[in-house]
C-alpha positions as CSV (number, residue, x, y, z in Angstrom):
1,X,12.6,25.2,-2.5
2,X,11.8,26.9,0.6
3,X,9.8,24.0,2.4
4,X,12.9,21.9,1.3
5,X,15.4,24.3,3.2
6,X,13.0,24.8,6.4
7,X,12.9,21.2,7.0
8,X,16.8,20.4,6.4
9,X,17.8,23.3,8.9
10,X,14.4,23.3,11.1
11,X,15.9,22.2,15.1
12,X,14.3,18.3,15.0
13,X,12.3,19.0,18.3
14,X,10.2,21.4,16.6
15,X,9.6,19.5,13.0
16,X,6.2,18.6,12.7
17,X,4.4,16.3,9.4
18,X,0.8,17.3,8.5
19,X,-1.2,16.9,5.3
20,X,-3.2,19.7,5.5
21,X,-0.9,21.6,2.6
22,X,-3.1,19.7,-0.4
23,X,-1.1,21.9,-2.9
24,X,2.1,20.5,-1.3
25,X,1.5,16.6,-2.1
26,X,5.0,15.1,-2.2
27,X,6.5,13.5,-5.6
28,X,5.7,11.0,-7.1
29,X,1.4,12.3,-6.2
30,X,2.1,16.0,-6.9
31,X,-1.3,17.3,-8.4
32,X,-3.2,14.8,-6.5
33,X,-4.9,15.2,-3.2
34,X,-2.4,14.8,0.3
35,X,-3.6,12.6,2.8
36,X,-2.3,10.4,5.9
37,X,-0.9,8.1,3.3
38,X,1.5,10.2,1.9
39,X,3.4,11.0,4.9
40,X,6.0,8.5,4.7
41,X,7.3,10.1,1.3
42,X,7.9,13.1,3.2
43,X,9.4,11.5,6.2
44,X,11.4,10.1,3.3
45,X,12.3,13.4,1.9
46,X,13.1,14.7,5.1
47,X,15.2,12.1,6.2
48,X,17.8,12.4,2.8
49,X,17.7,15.7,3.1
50,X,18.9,15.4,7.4
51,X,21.3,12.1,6.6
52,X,18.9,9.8,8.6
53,X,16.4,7.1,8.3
54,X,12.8,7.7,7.6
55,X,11.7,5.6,10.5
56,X,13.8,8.2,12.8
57,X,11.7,11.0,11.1
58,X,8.5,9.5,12.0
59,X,9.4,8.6,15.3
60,X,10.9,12.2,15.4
61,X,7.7,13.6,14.7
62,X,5.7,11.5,16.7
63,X,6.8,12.2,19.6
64,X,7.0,16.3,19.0
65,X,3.0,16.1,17.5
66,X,2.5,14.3,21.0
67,X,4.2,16.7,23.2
68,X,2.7,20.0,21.2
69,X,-1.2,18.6,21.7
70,X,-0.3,17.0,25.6
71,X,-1.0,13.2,24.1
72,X,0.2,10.7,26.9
């Protein structure tokens, strides 16, 4: 429950997606291997979990993995 709780109450400038976790695949792949692929189901989780859209959470994210890493 604890990645649940950190990304509900994280401050949105500092949420970050990776898929570098493979034990932390989202549902419905849990047990497989994570990958790029699976990051819209947790921009999906992420979003229910903060009342928005998905899209908003990867846009979110985008921009935040850009500023972090100084990506024009």
């Amino acid at each position: 429950r604890k990645p649940l709780e950190v990304a509900e109450y994280i401050p949105l400038e500092y949420l970050l997606l990776e898929t570098d976790a493979p034990y932390m695949t989202p549902v419905p792949h849990r047990g497989e291997r994570c990958h790029s692929g699976h990051i819209a189901l947790t921009a999906e989780k992420i979003a229910e979990l903060r009342g928005c859209t998905a899209q908003e959470i990867l846009d979110l994210t985008d921009k935040n993995a850009r500023t972090l890493f100084n990506i024009g």
